[in-house]
N, C-alpha and C positions, 0 to 999 in steps of 0.2 A: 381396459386401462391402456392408457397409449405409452409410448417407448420414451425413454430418455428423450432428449433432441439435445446433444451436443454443443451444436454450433449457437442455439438459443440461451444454453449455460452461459457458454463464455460470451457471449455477448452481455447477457446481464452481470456477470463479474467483473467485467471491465466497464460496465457503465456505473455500476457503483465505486470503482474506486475514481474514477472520473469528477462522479457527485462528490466524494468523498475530500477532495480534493479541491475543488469548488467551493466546498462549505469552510476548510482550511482556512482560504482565502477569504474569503469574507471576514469570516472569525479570529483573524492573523493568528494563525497556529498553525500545525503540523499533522498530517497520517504519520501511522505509523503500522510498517508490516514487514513479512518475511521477504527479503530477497534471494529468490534461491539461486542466480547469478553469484551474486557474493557472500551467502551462505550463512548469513547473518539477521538481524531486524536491524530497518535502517528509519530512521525520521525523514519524513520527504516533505519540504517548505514547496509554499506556492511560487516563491522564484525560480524552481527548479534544483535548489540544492537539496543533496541526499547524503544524511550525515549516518554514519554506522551507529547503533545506540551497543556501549561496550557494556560484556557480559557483570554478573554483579561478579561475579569468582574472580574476572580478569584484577591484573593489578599496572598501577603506572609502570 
């Protein structure tokens, strides 16, 4: 059985949220995933905007 390979993971990790993304567009809608930069789930629009999606517990 052969080894992990890495650099083949993230490659296709990043080519799916790419498609993921892609299909957004098309479909005018949004991904939606963990940021771990800002520690959060954020909604990411195919204009590039990325909105934080707030917790349900948080309050205004």
């Amino acid at each position: 059985m052969r080894g992990l390979d890495i650099d083949r993971l993230e490659k296709v990790v990043r080519m799916t949220g790419e498609r993921a993304l892609l299909d957004a567009k098309v479909n005018s809608t949004h991904i939606v995933y963990y940021d771990p930069e800002r520690k959060t789930i954020v909604r990411h629009y195919p204009n590039g905007y990325i909105e934080p999606v707030r917790d349900a517990g948080e309050e205004d």
